[in-house]
Gaussian input, Z-matrix of N, CA and C with variables (Angstrom, degrees):
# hf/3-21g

backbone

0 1
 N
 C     1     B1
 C     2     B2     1     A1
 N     3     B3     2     A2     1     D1
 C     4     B4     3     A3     2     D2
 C     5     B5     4     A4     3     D3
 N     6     B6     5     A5     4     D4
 C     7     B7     6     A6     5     D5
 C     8     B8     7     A7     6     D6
 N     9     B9     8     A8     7     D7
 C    10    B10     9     A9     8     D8
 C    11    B11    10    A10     9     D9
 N    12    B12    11    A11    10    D10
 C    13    B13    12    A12    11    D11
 C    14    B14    13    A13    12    D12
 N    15    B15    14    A14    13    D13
 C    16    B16    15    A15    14    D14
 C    17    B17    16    A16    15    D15
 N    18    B18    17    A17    16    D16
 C    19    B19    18    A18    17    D17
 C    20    B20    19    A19    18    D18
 N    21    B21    20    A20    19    D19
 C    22    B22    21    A21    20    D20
 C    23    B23    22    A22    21    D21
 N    24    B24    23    A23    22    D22
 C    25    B25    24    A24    23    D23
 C    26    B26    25    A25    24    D24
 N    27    B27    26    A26    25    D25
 C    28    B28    27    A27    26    D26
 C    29    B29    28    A28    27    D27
 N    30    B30    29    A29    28    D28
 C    31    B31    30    A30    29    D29
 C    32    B32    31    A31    30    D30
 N    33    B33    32    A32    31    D31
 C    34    B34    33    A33    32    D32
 C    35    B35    34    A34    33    D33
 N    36    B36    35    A35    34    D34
 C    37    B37    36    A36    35    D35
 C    38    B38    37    A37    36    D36
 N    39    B39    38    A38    37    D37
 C    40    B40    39    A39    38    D38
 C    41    B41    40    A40    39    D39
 N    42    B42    41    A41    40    D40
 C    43    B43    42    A42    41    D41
 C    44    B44    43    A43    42    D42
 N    45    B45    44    A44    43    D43
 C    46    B46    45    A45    44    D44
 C    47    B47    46    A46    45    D45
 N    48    B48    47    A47    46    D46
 C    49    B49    48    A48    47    D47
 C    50    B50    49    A49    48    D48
 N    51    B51    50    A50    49    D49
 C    52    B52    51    A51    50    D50
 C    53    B53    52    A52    51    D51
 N    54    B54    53    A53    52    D52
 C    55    B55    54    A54    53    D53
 C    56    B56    55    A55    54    D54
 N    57    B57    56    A56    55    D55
 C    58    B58    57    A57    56    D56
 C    59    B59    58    A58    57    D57
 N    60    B60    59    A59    58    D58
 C    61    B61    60    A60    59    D59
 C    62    B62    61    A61    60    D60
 N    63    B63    62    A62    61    D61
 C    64    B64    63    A63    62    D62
 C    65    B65    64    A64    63    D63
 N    66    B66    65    A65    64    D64
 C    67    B67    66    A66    65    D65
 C    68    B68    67    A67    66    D66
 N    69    B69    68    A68    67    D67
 C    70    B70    69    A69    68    D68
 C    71    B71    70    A70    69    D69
 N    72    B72    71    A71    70    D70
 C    73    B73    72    A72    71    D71
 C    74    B74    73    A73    72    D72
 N    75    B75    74    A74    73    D73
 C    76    B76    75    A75    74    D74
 C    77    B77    76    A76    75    D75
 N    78    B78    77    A77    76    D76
 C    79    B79    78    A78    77    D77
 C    80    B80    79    A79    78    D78
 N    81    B81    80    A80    79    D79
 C    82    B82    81    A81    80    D80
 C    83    B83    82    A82    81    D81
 N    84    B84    83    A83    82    D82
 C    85    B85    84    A84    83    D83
 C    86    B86    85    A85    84    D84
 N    87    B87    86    A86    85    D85
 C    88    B88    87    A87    86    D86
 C    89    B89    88    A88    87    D87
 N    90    B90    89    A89    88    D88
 C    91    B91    90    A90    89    D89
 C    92    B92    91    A91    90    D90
 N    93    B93    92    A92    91    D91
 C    94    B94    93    A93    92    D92
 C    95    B95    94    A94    93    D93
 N    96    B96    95    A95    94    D94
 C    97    B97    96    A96    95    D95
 C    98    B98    97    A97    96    D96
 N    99    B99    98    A98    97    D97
 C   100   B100    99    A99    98    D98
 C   101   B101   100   A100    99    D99
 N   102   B102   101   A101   100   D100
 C   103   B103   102   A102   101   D101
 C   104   B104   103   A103   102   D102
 N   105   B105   104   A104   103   D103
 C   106   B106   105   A105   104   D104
 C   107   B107   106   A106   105   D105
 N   108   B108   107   A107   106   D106
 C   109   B109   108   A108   107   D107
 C   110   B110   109   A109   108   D108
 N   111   B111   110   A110   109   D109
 C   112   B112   111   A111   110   D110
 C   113   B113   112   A112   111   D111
 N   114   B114   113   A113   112   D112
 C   115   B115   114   A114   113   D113
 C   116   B116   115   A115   114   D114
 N   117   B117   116   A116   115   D115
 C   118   B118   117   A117   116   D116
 C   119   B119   118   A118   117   D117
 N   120   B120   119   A119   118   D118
 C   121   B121   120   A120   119   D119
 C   122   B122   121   A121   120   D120
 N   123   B123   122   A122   121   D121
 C   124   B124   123   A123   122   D122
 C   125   B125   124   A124   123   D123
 N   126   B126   125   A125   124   D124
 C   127   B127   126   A126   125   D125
 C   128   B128   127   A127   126   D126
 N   129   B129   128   A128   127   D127
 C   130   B130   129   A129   128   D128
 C   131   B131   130   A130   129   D129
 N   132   B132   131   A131   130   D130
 C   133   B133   132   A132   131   D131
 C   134   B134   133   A133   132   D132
 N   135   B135   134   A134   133   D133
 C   136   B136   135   A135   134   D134
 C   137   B137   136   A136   135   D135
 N   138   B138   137   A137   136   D136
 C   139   B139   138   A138   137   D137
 C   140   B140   139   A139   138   D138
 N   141   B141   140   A140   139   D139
 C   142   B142   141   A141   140   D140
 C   143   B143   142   A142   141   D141
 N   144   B144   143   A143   142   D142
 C   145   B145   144   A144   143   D143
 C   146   B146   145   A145   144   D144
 N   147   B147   146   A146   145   D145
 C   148   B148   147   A147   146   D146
 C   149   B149   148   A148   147   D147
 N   150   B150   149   A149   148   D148
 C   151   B151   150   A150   149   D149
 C   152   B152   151   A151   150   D150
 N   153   B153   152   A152   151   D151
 C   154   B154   153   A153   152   D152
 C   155   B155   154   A154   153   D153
 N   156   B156   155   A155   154   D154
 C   157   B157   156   A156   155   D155
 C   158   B158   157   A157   156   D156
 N   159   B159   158   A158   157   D157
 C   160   B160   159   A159   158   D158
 C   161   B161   160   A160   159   D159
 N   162   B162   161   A161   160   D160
 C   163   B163   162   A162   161   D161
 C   164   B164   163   A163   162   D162
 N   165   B165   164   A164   163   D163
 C   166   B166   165   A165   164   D164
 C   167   B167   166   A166   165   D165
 N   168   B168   167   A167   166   D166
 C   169   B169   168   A168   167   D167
 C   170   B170   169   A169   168   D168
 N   171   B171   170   A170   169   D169
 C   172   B172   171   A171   170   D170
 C   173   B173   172   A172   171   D171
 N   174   B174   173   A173   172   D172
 C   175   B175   174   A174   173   D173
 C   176   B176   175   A175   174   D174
 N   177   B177   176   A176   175   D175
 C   178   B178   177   A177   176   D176
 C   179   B179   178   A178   177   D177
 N   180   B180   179   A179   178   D178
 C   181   B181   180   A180   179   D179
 C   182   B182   181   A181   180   D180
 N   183   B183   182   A182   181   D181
 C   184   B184   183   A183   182   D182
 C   185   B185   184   A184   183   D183
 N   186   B186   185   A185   184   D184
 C   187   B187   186   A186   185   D185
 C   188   B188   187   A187   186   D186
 N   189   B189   188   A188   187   D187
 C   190   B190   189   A189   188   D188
 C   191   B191   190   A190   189   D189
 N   192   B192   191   A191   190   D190
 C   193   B193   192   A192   191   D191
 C   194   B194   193   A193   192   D192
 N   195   B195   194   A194   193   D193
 C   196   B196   195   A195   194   D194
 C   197   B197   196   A196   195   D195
 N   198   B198   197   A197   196   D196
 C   199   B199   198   A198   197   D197
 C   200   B200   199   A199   198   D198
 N   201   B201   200   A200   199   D199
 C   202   B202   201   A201   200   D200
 C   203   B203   202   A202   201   D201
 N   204   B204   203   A203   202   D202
 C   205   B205   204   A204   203   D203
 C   206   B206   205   A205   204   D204
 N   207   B207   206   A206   205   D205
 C   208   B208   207   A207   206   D206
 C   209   B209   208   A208   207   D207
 N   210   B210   209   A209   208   D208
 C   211   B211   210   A210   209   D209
 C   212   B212   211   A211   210   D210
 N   213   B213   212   A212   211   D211
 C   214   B214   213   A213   212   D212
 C   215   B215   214   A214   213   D213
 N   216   B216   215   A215   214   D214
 C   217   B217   216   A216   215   D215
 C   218   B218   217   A217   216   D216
 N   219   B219   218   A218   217   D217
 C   220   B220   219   A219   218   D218
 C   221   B221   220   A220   219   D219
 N   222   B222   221   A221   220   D220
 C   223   B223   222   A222   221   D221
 C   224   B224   223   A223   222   D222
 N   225   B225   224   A224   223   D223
 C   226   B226   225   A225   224   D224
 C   227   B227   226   A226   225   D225
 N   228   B228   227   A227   226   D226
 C   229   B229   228   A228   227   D227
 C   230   B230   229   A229   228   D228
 N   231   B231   230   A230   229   D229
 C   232   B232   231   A231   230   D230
 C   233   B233   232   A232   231   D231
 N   234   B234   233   A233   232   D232
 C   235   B235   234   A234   233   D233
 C   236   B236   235   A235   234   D234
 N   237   B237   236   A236   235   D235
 C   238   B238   237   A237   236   D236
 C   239   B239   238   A238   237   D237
 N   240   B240   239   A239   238   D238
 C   241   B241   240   A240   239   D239
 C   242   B242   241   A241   240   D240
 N   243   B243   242   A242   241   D241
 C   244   B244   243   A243   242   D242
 C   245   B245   244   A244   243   D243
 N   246   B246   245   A245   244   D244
 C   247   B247   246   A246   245   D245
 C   248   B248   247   A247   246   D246
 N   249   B249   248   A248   247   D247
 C   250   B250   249   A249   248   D248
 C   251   B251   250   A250   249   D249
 N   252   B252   251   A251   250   D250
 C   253   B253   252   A252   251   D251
 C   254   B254   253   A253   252   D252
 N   255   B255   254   A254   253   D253
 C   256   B256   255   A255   254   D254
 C   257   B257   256   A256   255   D255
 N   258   B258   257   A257   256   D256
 C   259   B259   258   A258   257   D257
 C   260   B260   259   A259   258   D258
 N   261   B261   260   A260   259   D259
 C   262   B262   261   A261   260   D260
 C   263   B263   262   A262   261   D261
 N   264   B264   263   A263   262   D262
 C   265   B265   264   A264   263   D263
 C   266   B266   265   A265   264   D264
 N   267   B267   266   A266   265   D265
 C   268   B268   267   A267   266   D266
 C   269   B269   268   A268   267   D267
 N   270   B270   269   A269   268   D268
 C   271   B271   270   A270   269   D269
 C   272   B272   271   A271   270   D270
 N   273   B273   272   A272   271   D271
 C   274   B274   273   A273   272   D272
 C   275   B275   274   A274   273   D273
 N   276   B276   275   A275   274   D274
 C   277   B277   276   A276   275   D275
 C   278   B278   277   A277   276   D276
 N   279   B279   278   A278   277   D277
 C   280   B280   279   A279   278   D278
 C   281   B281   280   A280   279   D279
 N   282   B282   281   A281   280   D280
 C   283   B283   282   A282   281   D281
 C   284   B284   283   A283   282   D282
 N   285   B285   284   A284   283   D283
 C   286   B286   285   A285   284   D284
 C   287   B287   286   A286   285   D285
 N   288   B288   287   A287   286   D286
 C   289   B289   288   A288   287   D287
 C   290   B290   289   A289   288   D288
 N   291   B291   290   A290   289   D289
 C   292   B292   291   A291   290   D290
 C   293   B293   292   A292   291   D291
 N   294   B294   293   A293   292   D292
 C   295   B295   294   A294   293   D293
 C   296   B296   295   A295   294   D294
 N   297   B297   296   A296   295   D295
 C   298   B298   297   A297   296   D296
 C   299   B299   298   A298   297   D297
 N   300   B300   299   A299   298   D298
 C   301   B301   300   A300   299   D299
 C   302   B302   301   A301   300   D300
 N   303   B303   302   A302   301   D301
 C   304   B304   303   A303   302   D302
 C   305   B305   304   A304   303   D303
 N   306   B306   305   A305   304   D304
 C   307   B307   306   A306   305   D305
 C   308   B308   307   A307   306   D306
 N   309   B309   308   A308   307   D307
 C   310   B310   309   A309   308   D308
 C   311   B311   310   A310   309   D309
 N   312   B312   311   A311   310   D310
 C   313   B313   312   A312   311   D311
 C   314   B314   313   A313   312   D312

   B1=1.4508
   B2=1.5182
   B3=1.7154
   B4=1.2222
   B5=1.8376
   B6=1.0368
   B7=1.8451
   B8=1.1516
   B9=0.9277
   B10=1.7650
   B11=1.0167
   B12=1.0858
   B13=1.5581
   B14=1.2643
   B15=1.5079
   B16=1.6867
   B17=1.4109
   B18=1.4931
   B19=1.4651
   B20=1.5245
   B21=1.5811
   B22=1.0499
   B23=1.6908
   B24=1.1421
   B25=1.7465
   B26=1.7011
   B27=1.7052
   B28=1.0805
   B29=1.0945
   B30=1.4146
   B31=1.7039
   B32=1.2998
   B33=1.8582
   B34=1.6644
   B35=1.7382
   B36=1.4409
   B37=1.1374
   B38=1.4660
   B39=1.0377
   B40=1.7582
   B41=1.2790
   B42=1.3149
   B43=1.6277
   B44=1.5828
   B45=1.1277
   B46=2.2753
   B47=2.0298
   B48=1.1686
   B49=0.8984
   B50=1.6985
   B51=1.2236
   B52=1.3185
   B53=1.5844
   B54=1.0981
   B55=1.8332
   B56=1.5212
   B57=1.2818
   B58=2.0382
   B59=1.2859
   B60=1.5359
   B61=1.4937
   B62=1.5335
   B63=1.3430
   B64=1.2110
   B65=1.6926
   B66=0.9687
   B67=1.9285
   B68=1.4451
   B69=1.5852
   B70=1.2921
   B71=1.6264
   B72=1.3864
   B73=0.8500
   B74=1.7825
   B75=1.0226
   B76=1.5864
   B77=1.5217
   B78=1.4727
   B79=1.5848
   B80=1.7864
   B81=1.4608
   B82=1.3544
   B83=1.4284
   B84=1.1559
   B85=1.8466
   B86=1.6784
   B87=1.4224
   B88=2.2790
   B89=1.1488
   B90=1.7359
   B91=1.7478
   B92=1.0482
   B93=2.0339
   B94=1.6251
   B95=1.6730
   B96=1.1305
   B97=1.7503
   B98=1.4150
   B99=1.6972
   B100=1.9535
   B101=1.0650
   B102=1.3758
   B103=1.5932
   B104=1.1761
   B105=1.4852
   B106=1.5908
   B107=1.5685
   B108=1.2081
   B109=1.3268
   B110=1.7011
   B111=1.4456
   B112=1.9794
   B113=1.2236
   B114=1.5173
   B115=1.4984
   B116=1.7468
   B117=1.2929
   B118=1.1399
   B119=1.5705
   B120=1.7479
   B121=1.5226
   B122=1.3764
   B123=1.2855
   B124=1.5532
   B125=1.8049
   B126=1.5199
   B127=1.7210
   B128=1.3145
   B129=1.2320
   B130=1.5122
   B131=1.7824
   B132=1.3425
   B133=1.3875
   B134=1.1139
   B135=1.2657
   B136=1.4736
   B137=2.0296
   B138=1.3184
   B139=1.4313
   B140=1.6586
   B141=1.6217
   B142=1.5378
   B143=1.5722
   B144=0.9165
   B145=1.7833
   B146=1.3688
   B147=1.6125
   B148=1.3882
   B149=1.6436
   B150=1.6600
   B151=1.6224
   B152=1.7796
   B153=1.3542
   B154=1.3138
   B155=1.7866
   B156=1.5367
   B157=0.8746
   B158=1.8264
   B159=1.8312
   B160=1.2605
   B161=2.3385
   B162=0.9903
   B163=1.2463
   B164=1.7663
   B165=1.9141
   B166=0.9939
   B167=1.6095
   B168=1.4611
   B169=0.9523
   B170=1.9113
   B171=1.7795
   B172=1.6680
   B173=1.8587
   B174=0.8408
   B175=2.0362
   B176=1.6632
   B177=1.1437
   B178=1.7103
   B179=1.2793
   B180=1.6670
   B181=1.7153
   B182=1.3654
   B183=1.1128
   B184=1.4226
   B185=1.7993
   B186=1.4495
   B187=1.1329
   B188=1.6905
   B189=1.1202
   B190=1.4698
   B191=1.0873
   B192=1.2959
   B193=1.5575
   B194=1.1959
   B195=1.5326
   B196=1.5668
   B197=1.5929
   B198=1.3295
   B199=1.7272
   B200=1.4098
   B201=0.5820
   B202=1.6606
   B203=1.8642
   B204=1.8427
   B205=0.7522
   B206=2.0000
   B207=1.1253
   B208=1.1328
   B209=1.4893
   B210=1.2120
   B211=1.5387
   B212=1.9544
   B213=1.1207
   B214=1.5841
   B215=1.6133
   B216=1.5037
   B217=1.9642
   B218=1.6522
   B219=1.4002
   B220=1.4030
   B221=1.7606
   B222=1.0880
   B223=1.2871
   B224=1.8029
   B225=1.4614
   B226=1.5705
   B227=1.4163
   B228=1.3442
   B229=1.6256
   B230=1.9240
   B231=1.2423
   B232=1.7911
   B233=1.4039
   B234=1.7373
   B235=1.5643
   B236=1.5318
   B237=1.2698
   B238=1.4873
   B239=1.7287
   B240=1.1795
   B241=1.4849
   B242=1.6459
   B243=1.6943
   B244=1.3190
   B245=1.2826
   B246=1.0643
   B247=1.6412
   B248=2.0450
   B249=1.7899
   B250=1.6788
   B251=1.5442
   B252=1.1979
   B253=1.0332
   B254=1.7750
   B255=1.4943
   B256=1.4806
   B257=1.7120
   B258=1.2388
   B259=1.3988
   B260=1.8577
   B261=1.7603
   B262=1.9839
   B263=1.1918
   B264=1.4277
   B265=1.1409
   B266=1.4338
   B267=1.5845
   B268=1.4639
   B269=1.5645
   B270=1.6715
   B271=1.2815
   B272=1.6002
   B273=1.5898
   B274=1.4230
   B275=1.8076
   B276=1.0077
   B277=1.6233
   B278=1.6411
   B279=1.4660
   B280=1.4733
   B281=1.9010
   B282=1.3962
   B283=1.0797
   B284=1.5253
   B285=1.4984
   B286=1.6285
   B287=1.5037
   B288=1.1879
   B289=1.5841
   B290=1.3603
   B291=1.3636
   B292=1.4066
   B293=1.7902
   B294=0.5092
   B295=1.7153
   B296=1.5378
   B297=1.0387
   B298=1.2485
   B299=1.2800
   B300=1.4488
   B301=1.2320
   B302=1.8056
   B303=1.1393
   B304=2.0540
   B305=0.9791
   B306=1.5955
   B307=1.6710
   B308=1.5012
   B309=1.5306
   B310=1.5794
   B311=1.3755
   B312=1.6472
   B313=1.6015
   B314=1.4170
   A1=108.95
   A2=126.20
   A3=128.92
   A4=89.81
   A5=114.58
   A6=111.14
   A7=118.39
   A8=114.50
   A9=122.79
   A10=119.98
   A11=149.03
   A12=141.59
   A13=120.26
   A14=116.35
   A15=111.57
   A16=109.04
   A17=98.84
   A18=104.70
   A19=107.29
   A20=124.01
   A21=124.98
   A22=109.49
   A23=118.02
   A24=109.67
   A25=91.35
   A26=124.21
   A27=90.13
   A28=143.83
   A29=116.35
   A30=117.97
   A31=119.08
   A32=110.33
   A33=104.34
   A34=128.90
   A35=96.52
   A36=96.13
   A37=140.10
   A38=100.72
   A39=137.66
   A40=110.57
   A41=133.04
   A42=131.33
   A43=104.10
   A44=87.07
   A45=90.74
   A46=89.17
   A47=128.20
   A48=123.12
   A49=116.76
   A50=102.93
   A51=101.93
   A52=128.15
   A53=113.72
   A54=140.01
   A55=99.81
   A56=108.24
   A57=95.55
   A58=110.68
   A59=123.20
   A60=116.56
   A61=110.00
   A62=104.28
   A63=139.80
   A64=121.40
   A65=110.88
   A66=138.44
   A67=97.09
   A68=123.62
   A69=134.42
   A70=118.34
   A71=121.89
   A72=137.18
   A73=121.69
   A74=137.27
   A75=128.92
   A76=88.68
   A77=96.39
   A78=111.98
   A79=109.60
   A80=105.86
   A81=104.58
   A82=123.57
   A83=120.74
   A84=125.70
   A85=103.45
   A86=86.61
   A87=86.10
   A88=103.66
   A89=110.19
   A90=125.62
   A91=74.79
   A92=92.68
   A93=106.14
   A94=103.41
   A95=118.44
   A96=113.47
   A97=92.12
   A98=94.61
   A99=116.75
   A100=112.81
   A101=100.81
   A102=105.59
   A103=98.71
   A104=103.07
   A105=109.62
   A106=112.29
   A107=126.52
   A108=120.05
   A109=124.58
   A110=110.69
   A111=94.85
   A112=93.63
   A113=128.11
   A114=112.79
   A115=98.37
   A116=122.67
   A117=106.96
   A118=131.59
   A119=95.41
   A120=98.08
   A121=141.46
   A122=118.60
   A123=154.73
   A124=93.03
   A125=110.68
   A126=118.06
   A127=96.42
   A128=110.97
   A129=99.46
   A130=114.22
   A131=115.33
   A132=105.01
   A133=118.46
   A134=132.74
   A135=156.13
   A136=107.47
   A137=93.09
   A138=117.31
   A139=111.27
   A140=121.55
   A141=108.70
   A142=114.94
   A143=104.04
   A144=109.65
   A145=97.66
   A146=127.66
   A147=146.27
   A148=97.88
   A149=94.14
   A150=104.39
   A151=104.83
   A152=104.96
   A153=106.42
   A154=90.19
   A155=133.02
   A156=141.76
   A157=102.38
   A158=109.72
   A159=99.03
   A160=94.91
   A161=112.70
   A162=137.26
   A163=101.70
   A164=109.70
   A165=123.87
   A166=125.33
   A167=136.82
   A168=106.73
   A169=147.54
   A170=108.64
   A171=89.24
   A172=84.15
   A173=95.45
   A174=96.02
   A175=105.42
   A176=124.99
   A177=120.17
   A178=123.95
   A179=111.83
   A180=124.09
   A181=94.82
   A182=124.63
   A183=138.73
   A184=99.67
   A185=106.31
   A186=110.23
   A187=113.98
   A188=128.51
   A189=119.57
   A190=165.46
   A191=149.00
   A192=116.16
   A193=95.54
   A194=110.54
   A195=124.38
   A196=104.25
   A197=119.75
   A198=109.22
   A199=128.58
   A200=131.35
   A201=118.30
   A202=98.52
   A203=106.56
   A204=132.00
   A205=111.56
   A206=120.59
   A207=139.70
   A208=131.33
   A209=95.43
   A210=114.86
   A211=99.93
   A212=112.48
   A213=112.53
   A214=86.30
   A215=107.93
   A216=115.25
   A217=107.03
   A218=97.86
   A219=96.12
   A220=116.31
   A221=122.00
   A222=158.01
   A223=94.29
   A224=90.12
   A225=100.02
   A226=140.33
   A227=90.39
   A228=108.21
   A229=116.29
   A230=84.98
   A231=95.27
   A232=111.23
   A233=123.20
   A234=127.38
   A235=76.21
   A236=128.59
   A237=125.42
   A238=104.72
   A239=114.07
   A240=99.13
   A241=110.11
   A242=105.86
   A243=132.00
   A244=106.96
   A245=132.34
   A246=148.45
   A247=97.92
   A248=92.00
   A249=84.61
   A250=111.42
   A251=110.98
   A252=117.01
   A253=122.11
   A254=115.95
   A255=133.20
   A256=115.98
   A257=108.54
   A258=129.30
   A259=104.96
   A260=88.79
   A261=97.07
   A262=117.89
   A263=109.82
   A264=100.79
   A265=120.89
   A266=125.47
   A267=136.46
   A268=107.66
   A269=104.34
   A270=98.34
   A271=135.05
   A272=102.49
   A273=115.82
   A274=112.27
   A275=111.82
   A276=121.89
   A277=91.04
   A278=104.63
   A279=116.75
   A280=103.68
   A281=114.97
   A282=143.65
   A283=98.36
   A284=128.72
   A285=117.65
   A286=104.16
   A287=137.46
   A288=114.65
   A289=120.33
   A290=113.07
   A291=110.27
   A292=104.72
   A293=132.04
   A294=139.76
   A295=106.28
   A296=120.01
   A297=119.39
   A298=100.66
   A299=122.79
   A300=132.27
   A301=102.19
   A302=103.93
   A303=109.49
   A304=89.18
   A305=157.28
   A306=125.86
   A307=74.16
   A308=140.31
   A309=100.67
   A310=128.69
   A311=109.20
   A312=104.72
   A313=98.62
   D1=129.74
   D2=-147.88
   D3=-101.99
   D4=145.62
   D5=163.33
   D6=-82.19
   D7=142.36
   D8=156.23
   D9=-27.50
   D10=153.97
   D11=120.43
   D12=-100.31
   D13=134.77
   D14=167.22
   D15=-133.11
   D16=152.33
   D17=-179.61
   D18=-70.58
   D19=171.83
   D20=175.23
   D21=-56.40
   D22=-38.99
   D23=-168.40
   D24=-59.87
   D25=-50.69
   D26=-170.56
   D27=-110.18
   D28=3.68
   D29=137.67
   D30=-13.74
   D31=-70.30
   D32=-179.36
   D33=-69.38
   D34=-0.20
   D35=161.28
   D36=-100.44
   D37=3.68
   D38=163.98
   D39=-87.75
   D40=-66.67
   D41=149.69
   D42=-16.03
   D43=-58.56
   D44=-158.67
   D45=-62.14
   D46=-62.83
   D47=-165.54
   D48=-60.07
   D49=-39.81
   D50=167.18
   D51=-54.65
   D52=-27.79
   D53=162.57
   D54=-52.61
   D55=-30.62
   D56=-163.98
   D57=-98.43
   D58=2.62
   D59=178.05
   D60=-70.15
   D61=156.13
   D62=-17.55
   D63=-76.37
   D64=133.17
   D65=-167.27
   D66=-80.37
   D67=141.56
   D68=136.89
   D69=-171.31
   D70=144.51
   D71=-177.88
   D72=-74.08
   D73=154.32
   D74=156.67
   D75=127.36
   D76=-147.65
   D77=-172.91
   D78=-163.89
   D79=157.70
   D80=176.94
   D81=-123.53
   D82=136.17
   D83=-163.95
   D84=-123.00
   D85=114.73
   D86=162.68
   D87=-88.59
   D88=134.35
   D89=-170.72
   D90=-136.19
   D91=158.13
   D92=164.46
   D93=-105.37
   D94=122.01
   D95=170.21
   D96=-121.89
   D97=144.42
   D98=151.16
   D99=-41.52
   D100=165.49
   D101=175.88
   D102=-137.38
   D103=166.09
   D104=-164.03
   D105=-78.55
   D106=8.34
   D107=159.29
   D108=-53.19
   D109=146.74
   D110=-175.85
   D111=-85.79
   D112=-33.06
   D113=-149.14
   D114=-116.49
   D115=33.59
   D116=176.68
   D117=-97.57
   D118=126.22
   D119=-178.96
   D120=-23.36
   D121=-55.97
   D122=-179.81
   D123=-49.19
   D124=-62.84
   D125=-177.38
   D126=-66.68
   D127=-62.01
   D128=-159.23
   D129=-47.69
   D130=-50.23
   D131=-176.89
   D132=-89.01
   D133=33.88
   D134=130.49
   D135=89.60
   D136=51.02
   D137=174.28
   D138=-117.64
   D139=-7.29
   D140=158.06
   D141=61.41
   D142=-156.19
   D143=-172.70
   D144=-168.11
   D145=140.81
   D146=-176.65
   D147=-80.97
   D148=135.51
   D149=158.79
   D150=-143.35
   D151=169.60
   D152=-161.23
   D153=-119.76
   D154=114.61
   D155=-148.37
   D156=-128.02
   D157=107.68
   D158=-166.97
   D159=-106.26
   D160=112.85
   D161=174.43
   D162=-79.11
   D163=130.18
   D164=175.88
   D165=-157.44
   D166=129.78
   D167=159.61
   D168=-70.55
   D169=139.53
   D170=-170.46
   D171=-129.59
   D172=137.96
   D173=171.34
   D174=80.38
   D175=-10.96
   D176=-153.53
   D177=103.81
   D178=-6.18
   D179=-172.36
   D180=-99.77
   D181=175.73
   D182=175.02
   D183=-116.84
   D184=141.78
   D185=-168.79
   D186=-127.93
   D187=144.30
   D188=134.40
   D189=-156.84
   D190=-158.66
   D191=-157.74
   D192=-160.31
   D193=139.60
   D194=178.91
   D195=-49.26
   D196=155.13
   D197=146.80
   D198=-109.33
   D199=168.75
   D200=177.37
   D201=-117.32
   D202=131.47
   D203=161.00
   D204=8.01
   D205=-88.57
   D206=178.50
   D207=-63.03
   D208=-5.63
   D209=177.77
   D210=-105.45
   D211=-3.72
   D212=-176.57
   D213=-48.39
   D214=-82.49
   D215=-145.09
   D216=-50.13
   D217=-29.58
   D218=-173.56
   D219=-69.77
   D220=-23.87
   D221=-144.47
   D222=-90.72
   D223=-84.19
   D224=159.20
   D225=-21.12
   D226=-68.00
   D227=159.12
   D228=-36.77
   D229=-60.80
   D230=-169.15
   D231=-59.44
   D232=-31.07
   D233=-176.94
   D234=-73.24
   D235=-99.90
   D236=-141.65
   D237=-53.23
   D238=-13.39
   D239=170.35
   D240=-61.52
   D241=-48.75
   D242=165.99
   D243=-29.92
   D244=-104.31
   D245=179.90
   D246=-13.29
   D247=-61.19
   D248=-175.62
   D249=-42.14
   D250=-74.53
   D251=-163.83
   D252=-78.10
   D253=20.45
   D254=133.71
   D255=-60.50
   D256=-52.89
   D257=-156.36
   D258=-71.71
   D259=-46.30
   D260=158.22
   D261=-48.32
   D262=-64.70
   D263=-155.80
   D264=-78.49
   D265=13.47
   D266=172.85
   D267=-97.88
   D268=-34.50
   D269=156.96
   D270=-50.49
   D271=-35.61
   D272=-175.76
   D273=-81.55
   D274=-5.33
   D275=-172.77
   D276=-89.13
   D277=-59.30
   D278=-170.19
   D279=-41.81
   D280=-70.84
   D281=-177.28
   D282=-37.85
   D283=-57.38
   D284=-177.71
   D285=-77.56
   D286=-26.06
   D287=158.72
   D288=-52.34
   D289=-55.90
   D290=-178.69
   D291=-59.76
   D292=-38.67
   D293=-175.70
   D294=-73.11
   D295=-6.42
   D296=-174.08
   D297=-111.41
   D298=-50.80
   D299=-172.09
   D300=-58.94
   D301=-46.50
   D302=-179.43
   D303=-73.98
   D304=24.12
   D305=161.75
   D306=-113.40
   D307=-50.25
   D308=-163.89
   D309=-82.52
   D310=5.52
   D311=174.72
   D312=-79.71

């Protein structure tokens, strides 16, 4: 089995990425929905119950998915890990035009 090689730029950019796990895309919304109880207090007088609702695209549809309690911080983490490393990698597009453009003048 042969190794890789990478130049120094991209080693550290493997480092950097390796820094951002855990990764995910979308976003998260607290809604109040009923619950499937018939007789419950909370619904009935139209105060509902909190859920933490993480929204994403999968196929071209928009999706979403309950969270569970304990999975919030971790969750969190992964969008703004997300966003960072959106925001890199437009930086890094930017950066080979300009780099390209100064090798052919």
């Amino acid at each position: 089995m042969s190794k890789i090689k990478y130049s120094p730029e991209q080693r550290a950019f493997l480092d950097e990425l390796a820094g951002l796990w855990p990764l995910a895309r979308g976003s998260l919304a607290r809604v109040r929905k009923p619950c499937i109880r018939a007789n419950c207090p909370a619904c009935r007088q139209g105060r509902k119950h909190t859920a933490l609702i993480f929204s994403f695209t999968a196929g071209g549809k928009r999706r979403c998915m309950y969270v569970p309690a304990e999975l919030e911080s971790p969750l969190r983490q992964a969008l703004a890990n997300g966003r960072l490393l959106e925001r890199r990698l437009a930086e890094l597009g930017e950066e080979l035009i300009r780099r390209h453009r100064r090798q052919r003048s």
